[in-house]
C-alpha positions as CSV (number, residue, x, y, z in Angstrom):
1,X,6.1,-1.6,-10.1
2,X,6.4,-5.6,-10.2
3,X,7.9,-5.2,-13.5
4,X,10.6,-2.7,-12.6
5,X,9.3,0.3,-13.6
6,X,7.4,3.7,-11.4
7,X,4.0,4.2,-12.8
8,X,4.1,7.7,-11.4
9,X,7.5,8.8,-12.8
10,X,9.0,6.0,-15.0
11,X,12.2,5.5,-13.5
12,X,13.7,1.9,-13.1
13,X,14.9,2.7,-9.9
14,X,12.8,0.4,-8.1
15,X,14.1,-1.6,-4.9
16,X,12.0,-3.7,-2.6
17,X,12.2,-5.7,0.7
18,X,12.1,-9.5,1.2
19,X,8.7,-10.1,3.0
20,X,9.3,-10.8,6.5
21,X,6.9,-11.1,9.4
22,X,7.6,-8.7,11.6
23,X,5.3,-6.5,14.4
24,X,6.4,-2.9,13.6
25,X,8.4,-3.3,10.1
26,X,7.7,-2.4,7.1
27,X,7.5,-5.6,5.5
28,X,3.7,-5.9,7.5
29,X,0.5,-4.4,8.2
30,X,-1.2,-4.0,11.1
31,X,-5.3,-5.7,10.5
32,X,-6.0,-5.7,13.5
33,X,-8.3,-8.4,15.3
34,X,-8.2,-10.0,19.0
35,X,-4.3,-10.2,18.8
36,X,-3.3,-7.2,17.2
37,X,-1.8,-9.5,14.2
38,X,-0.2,-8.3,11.2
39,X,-0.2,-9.9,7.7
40,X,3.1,-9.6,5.7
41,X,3.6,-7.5,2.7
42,X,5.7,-7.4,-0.1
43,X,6.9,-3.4,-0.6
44,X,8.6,-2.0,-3.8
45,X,10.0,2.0,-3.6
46,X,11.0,4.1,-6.4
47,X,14.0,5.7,-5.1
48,X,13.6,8.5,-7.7
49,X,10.0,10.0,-6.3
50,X,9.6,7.9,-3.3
51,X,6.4,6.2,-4.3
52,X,5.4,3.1,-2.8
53,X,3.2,0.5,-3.5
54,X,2.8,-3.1,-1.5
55,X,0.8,-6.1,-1.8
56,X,-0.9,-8.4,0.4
57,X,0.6,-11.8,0.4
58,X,-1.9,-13.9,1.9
59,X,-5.0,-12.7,0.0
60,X,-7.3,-14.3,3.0
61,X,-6.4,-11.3,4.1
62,X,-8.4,-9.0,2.5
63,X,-11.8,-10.3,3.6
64,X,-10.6,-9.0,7.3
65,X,-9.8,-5.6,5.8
66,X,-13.3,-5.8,3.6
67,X,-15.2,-6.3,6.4
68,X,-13.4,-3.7,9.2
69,X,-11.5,-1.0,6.6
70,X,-12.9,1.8,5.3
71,X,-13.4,1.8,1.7
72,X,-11.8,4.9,-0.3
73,X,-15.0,6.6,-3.1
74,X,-14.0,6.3,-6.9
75,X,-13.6,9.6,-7.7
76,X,-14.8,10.4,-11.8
77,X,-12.7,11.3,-13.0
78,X,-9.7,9.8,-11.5
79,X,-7.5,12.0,-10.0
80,X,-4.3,12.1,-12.2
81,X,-1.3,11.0,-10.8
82,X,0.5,14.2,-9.9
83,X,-2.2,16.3,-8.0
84,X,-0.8,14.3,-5.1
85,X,-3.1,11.9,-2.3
86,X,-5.6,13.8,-0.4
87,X,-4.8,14.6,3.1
88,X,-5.9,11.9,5.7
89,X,-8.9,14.6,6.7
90,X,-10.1,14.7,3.2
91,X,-10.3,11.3,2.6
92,X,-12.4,10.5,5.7
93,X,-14.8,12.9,4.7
């Protein structure tokens, strides 16, 4: 969606949010860790299906969320786009 266009329905109705540090916005993510910190995020929406997709802007990061995340199983074949996420309950499974 960086380039200004939903990979799910192709609408250029994409917005996003300054990065901000903040405890309980959306502009972070919770990782965790002795202090409960969060690591900011950069967030674009379609405003046409409501998909979202954000990115990690320290990428230090992601050796936290390696280590103490769970990792989601490639499924093959993909699951195409519009058959929806799984429910939280299937994807711990």
């Amino acid at each position: 969606m960086r380039s200004g266009c939903c990979p799910k329905c192709a609408s250029t109705e994409i917005y996003y949010k300054d990065p901000e540090k903040s405890l309980h916005g959306i502009s972070s993510i919770p990782l965790g860790g002795i202090w409960k910190s969060t690591s900011p995020i950069l967030v674009y929406i379609c405003a046409s299906c409501g998909y979202i997709e954000s990115y990690l802007l320290n990428l230090k990061e992601t050796e936290y969320v390696r280590r103490k995340w769970r990792k989601v199983p490639p499924q093959y074949p993909p699951v195409p786009a519009d058959q929806g996420w799984p429910s939280t309950g299937d994807a711990l499974r």
